[in-house]
SETOR-243168 format. One line per 5 residues: number of its first residue (from 1); for each residue x, y negated, z negated of N, C-alpha, C, O. Coordinates in nm, 2 decimals, decimal comma, padded with zeros to 4 digits, always signed. Atoms other than C-alpha are relative to their C-alpha. Layout:
<rs>
NUM> X:Y:Z:X:Y:Z:X:Y:Z:X:Y:Z  ...
</rs>
This chain:
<rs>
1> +00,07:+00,05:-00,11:-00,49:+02,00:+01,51:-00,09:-00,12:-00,05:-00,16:-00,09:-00,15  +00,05:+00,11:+00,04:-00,64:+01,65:+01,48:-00,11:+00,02:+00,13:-00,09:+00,07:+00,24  +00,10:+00,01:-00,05:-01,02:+01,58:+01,58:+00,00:-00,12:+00,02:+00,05:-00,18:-00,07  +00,06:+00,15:+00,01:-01,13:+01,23:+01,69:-00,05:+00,03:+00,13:+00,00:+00,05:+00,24  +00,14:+00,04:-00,11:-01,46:+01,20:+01,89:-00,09:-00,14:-00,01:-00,15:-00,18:-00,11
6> +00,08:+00,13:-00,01:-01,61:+00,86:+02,03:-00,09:+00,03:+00,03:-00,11:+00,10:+00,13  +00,13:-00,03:-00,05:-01,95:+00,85:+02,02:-00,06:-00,10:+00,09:-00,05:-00,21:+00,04  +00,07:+00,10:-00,07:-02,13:+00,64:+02,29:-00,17:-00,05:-00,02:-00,26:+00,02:-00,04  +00,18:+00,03:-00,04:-02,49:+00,45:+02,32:+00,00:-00,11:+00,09:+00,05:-00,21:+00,07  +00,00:+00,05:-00,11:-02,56:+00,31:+02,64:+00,14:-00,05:+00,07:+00,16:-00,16:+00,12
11> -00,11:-00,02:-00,05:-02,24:+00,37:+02,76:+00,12:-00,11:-00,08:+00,22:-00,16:-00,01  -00,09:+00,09:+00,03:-02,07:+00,13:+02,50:+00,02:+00,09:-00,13:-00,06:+00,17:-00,15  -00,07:-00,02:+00,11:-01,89:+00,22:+02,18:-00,08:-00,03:-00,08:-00,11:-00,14:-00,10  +00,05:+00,03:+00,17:-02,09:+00,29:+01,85:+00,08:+00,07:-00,12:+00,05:+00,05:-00,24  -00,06:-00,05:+00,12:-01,85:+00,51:+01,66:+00,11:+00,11:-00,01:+00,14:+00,16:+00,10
16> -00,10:-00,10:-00,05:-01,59:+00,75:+01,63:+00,01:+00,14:-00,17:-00,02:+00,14:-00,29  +00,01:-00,15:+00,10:-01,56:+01,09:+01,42:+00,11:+00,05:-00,03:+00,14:+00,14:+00,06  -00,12:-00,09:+00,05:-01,23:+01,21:+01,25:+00,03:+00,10:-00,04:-00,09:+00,13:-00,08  -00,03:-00,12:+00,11:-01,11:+01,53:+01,07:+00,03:-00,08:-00,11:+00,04:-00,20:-00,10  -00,04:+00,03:+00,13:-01,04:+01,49:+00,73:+00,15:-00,09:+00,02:+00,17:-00,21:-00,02
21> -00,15:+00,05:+00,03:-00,64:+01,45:+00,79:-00,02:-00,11:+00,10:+00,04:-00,21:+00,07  -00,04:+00,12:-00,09:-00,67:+01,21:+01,08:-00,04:-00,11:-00,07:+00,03:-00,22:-00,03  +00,06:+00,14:+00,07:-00,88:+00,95:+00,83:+00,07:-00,04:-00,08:+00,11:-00,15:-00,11  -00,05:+00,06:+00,09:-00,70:+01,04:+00,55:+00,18:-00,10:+00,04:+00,22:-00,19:-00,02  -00,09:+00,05:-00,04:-00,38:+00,94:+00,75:-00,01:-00,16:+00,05:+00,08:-00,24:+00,05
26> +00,01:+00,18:-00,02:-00,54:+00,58:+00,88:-00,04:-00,05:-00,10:-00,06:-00,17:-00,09  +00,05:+00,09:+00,12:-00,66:+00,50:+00,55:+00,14:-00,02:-00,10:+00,16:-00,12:-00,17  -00,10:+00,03:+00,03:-00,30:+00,57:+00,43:+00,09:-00,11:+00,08:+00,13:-00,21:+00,03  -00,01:+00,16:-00,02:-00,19:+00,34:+00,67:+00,00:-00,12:+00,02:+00,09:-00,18:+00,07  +00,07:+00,09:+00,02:-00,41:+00,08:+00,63:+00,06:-00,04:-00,16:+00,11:-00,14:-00,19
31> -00,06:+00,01:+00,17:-00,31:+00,11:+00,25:+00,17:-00,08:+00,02:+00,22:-00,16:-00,05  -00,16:+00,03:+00,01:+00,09:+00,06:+00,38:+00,00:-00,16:+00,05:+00,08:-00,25:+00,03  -00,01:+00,16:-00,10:-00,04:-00,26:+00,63:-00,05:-00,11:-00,13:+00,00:-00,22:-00,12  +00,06:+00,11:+00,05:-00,24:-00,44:+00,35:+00,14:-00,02:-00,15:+00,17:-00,13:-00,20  -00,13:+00,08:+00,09:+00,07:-00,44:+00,10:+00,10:-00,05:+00,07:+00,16:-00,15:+00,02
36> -00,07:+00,11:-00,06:+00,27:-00,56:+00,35:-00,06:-00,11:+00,04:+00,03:-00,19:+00,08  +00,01:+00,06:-00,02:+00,09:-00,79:+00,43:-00,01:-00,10:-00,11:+00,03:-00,21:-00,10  -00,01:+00,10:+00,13:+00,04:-00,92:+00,06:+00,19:-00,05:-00,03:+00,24:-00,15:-00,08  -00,13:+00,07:+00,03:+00,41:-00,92:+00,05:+00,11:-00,07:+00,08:+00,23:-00,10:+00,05  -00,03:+00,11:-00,08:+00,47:-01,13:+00,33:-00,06:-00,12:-00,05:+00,00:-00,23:-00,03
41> +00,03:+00,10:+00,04:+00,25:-01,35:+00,19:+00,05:-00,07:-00,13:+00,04:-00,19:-00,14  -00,05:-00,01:+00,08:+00,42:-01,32:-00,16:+00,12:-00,14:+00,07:+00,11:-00,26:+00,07  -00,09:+00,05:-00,07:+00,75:-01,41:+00,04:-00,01:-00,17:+00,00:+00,05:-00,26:-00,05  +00,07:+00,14:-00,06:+00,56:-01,71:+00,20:+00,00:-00,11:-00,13:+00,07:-00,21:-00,14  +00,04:+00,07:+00,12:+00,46:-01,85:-00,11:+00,11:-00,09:-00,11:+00,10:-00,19:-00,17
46> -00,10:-00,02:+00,08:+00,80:-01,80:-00,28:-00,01:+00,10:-00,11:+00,08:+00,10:-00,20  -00,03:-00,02:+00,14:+00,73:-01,59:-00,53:+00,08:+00,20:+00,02:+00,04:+00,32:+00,03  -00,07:-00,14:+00,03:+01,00:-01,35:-00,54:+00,14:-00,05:-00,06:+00,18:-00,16:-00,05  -00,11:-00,01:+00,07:+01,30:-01,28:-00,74:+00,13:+00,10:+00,09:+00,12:+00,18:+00,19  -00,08:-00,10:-00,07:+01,65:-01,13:-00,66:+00,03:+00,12:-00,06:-00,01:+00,14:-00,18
51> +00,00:-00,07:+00,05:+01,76:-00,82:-00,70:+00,07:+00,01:-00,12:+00,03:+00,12:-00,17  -00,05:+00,02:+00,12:+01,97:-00,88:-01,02:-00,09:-00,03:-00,11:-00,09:+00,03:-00,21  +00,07:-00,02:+00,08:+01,73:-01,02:-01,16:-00,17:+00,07:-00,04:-00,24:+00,06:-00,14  +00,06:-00,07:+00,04:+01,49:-00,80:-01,11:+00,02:+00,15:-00,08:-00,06:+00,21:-00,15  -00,02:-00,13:+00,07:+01,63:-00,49:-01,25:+00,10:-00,04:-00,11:+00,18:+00,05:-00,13
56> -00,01:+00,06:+00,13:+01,75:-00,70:-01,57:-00,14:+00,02:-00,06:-00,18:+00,07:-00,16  +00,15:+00,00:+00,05:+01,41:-00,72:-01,61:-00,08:+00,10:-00,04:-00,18:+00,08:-00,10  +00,08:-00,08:-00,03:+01,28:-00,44:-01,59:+00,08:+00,13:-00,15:+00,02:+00,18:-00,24  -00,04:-00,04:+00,18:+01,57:-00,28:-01,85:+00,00:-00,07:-00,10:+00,01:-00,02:-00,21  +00,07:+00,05:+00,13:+01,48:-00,52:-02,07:-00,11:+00,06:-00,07:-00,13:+00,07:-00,19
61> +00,15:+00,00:+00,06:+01,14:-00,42:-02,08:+00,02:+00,19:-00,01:-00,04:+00,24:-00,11  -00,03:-00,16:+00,07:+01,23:-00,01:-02,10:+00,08:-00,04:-00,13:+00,01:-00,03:-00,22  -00,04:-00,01:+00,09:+01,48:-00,10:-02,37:-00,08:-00,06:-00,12:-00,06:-00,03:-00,23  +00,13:+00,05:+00,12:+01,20:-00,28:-02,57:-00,09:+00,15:-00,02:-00,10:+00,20:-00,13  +00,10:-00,08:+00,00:+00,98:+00,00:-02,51:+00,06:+00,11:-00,08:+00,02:+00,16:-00,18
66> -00,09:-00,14:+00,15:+01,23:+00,27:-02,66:+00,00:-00,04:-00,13:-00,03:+00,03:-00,23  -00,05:+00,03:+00,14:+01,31:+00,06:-02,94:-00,15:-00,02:-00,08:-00,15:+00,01:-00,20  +00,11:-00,01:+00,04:+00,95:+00,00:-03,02:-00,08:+00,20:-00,04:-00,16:+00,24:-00,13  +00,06:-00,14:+00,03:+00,88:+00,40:-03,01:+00,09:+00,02:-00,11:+00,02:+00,04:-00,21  -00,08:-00,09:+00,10:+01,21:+00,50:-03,24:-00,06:-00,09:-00,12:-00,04:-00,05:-00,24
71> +00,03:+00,03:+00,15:+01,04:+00,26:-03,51:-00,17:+00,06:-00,09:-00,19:+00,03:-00,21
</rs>
């Protein structure tokens, strides 16, 4: 059961009151809007890679990391 109460002062909007899960759920999707938004702007910018070469990249950098532990 989700809580959300608006509180009034002089019959206009000063605030509103959540349960726990209702906040923690708009602050989770507030968290999902502001990375998409960074990665539209990413996009915008150019700065992205394809997928090829991103996951070259990425086993490059685990296969360095093994070979740096086995020594």
């Amino acid at each position: 059961m989700s809580l959300i109460v608006g509180i009034t002062q002089s019959r206009g909007a000063k605030g509103v009151l959540l349960d726990p899960r209702s906040y923690q759920e708009m602050v989770d999707a507030l968290g999902i809007l502001k990375l998409t938004a960074a990665g539209e702007r990413d996009i915008e910018a150019g700065r992205v890679t394809d997928h090829g070469s991103t996951i070259a990249s990425v086993r490059e950098r685990l296969n360095a990391r093994h070979e740096n532990r086995q020594t």
